[in-house]
C-alpha positions in Angstrom: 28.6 -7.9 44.1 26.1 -4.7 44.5 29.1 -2.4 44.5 30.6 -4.3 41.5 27.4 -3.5 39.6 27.6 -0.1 40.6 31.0 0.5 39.3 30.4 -1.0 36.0 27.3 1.0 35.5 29.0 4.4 36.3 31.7 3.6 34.3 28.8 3.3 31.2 27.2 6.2 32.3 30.7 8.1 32.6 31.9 7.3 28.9 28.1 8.3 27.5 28.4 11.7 29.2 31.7 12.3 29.0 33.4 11.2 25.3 31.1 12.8 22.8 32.8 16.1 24.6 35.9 14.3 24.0 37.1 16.9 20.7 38.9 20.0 19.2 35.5 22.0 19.0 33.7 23.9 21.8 30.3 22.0 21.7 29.1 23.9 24.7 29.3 27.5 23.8 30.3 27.4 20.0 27.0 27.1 18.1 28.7 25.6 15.2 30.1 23.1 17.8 26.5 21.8 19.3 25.5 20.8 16.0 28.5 18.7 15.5 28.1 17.6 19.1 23.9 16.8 17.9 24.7 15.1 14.4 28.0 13.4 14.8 29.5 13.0 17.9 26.3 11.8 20.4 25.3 9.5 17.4 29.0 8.2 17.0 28.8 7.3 20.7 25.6 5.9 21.1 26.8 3.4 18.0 29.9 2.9 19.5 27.9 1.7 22.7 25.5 -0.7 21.0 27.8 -2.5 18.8 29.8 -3.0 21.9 27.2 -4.4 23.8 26.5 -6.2 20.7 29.8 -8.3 20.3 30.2 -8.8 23.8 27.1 -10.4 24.8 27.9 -12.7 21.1 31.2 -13.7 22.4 29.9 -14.6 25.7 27.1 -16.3 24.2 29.2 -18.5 21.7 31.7 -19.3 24.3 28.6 -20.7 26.3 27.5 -22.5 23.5 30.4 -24.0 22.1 31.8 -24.7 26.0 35.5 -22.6 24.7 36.6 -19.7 25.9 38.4 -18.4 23.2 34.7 -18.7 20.8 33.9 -15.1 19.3 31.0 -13.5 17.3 33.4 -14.5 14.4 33.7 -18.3 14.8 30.5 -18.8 12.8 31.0 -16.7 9.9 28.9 -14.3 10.5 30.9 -11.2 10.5 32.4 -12.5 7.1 29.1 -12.9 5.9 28.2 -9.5 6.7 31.7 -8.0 5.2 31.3 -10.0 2.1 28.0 -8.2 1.9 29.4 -5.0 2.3 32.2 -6.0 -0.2 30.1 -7.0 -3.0 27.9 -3.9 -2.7 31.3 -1.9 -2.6 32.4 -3.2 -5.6 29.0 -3.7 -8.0 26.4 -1.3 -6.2 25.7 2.2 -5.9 26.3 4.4 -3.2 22.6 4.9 -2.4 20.6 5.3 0.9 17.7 3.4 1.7 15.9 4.7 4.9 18.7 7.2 5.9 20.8 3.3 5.6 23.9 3.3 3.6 23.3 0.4 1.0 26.6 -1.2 1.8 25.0 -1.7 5.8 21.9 -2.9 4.6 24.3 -5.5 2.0 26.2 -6.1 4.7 23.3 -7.5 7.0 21.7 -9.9 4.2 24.8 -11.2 3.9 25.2 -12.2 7.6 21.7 -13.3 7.1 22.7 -15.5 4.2 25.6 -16.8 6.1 23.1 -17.6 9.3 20.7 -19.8 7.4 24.0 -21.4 5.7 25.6 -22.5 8.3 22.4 -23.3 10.2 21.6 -25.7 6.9 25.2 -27.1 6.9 24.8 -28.4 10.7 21.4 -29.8 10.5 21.9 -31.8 6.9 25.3 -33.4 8.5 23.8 -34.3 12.0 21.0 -32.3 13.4 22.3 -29.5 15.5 25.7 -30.5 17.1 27.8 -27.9 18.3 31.2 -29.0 16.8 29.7 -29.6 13.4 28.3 -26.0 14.0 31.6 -24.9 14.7 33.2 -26.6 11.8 31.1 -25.4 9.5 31.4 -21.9 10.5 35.0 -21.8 10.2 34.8 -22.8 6.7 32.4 -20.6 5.8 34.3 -18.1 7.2 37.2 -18.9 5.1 35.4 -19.0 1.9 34.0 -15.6 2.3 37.8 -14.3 3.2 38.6 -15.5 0.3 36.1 -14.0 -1.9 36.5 -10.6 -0.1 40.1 -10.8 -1.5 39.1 -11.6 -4.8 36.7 -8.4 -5.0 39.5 -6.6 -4.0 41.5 -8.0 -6.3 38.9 -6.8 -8.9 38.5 -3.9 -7.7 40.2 -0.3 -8.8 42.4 1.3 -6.0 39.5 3.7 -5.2 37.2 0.5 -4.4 39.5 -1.2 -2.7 40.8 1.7 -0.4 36.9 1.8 0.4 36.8 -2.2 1.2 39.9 -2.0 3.4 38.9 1.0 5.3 35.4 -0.4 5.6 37.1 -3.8 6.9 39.0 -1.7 9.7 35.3 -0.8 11.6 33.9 2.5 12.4 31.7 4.5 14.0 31.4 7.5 11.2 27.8 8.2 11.3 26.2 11.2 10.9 22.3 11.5 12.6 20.5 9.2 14.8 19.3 6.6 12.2 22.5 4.0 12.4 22.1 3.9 16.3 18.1 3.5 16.0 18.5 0.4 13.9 21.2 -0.9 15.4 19.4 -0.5 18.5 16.1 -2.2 17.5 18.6 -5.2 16.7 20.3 -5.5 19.4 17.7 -5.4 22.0 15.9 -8.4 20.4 18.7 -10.4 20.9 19.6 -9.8 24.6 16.2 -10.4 25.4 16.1 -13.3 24.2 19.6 -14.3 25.4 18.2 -12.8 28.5 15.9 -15.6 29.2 18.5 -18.2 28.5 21.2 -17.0 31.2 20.2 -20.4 33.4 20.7 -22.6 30.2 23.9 -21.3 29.4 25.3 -22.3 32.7 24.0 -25.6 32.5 25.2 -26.2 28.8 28.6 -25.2 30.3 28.6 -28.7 32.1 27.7 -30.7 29.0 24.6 -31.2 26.8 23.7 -34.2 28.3 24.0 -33.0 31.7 22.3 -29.9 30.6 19.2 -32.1 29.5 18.9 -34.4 32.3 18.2 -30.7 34.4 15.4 -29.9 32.1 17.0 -28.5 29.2 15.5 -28.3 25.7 19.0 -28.2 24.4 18.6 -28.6 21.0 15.9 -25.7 21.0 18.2 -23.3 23.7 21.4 -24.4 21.2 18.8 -22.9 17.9 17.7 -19.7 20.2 21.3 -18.9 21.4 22.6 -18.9 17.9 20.3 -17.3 16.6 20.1 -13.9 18.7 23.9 -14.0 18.8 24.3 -14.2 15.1 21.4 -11.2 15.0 23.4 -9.2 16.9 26.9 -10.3 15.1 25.3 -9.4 12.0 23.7 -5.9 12.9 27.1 -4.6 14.4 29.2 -5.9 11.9 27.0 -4.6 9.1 26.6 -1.2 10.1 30.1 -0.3 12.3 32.2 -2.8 9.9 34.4 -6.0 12.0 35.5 -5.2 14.7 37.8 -7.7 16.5 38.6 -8.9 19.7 35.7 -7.2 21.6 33.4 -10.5 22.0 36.8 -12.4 23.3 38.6 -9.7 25.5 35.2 -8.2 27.3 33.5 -11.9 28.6 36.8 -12.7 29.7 37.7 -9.2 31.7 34.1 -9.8 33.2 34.7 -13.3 34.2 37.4 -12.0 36.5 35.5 -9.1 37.6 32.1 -10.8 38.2 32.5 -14.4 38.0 30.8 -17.6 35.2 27.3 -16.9 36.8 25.2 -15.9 33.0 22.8 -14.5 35.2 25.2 -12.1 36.7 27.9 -12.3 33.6 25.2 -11.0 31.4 24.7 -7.4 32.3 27.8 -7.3 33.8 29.2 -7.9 29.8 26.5 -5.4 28.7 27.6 -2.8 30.4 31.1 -3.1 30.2 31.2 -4.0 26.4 29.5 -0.8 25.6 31.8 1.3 28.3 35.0 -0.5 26.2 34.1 0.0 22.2 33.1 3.8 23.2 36.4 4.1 25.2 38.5 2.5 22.4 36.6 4.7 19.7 37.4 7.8 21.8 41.2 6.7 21.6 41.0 6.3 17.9 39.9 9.7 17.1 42.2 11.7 19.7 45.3 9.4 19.4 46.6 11.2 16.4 44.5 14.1 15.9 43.6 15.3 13.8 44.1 12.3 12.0 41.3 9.6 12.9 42.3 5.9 13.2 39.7 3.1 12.8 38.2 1.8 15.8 38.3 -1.6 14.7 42.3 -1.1 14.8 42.3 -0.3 18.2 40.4 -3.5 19.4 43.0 -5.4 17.2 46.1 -3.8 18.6 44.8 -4.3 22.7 43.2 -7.8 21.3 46.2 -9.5 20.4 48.6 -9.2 23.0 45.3 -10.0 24.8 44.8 -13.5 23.0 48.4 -14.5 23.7 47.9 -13.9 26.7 45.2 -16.3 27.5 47.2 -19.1 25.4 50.0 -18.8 27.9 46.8 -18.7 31.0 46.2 -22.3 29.0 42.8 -21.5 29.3 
């Protein structure tokens, strides 16, 4: 298992060294080229990185909490939520900064937040917190926001909705250090608090009540588990755009790799999550370069074939 651990994190600390080189400019020797290498492309990874680690250690946490392995960070809502956001800003709002935060990010994450407390409300009015009314009420919402996503595009001129669309692909175009900072800030609050829930995940994998007779405040671990892994869902989505696939594919490589342990599952999916999005960003912008492909369409090509996959598995 040591040596296991030691592969994954190399492999981390491979693509962090290694892919912001990853270009058609000299970043070493050109000086032109170390202040792209400075302002875009170290930035770019580093975001790349986080939202990874981000939507893999949601989809490992939903699939804990719903007990199903094909549960991602999308099965609540919250990364509609988030796009609606961005949507609606798109279409009505300026194209202003706010903190060195495009206002279309900063839309984008009320809007997951909107869609947290919704679906939180929606499960506790029909029966206090249960997992499958949580579940069915997220897929709903989730519908309703794709709906009105398509009915701002709909409204929208070509140039807004060219924005929406592209924006709806996922991304890592960010110039400085202030994208990865925030993102940062909100992702570590959720994996620590996921962190201390590792033994409660396994147990909620045998069943609630089970989970309970063991000492489990399962209502409470239930509240805390969706609420750092809608946190992180939201922060991703709203600054980087959806991205699809990685919270299913990464648990699930991991699994394989490492075993159902949460204790040991856990930073094994951290460090691999972030190794994958910055891998799969580094194929979107040298696939066809000079011409830079959406990260987000990468995740969806490799995730599909992936999800069939499982289905024949019968997982």
């Amino acid at each position: 298992m040591k040596t296991k651990f030691t592969i994954l994190t190399l492999l981390a600390l491979a693509t962090l060294l290694v892919f912001p080189m990853i270009g058609s400019t000299d970043v070493l020797h050109d000086p032109m080229g170390r202040e792209i290498l400075m302002k875009l492309r170290i930035p770019r990874v580093l975001t790349a990185f986080l939202a990874g680690i981000a939507l893999s250690a949601s989809g490992m946490i939903f699939q804990a909490l719903f007990r199903n392995p094909l549960a991602t960070p999308d099965t609540l809502g919250v990364s509609g939520g988030a796009a609606l956001g961005a949507v609606i800003w798109m279409r009505f709002g300026a194209p202003l900064l706010f903190a060195g935060v495009a206002g279309a990010s900063i839309a984008g994450f009320f809007g997951a937040l909107v869609t947290v407390l919704l679906v939180y409300g929606l499960a506790r009015v029909k029966s206090g917190f249960s997992s499958t009314t949580l579940l069915l009420a997220g897929v709903a919402v989730n519908l309703f926001f794709s709906s009105l996503i398509l009915l701002m595009q709909y409204l929208s001129d070509p140039g807004e909705t060219f924005r929406m669309i592209r924006w709806l692909m996922g991304g890592f175009s960010v110039v400085g250090f202030t994208t990865p900072i925030h993102l940062a800030v909100f992702t570590t609050i959720g994996l620590i608090i996921a962190s201390l829930l590792t033994r409660e995940m396994n147990l909620l994998l045998t069943g609630e009540e089970l989970a309970g007779a063991r000492g489990v405040n399962v209502d409470r671990t239930k509240k805390m588990l969706f609420f750092s892994a809608s946190l992180m869902t939201g922060a991703a989505v709203a600054f980087c755009g959806p991205i699809a696939f990685v919270g299913l594919m990464v648990p699930h490589i991991c699994r394989q790799f490492i075993g159902s342990d949460h204790r040991k599952l856990f930073p094994a999916v951290i460090l691999f999550g972030g190794a994958f999005l910055v891998v799969c960003d580094g194929l979107a912008r040298t696939l066809l370069a000079p011409v830079e492909m959406p990260a987000g369409l990468i995740t969806a090509l490799l995730g599909g074939p992936f999800f069939l996959w499982l289905l024949l598995r019968k997982v």
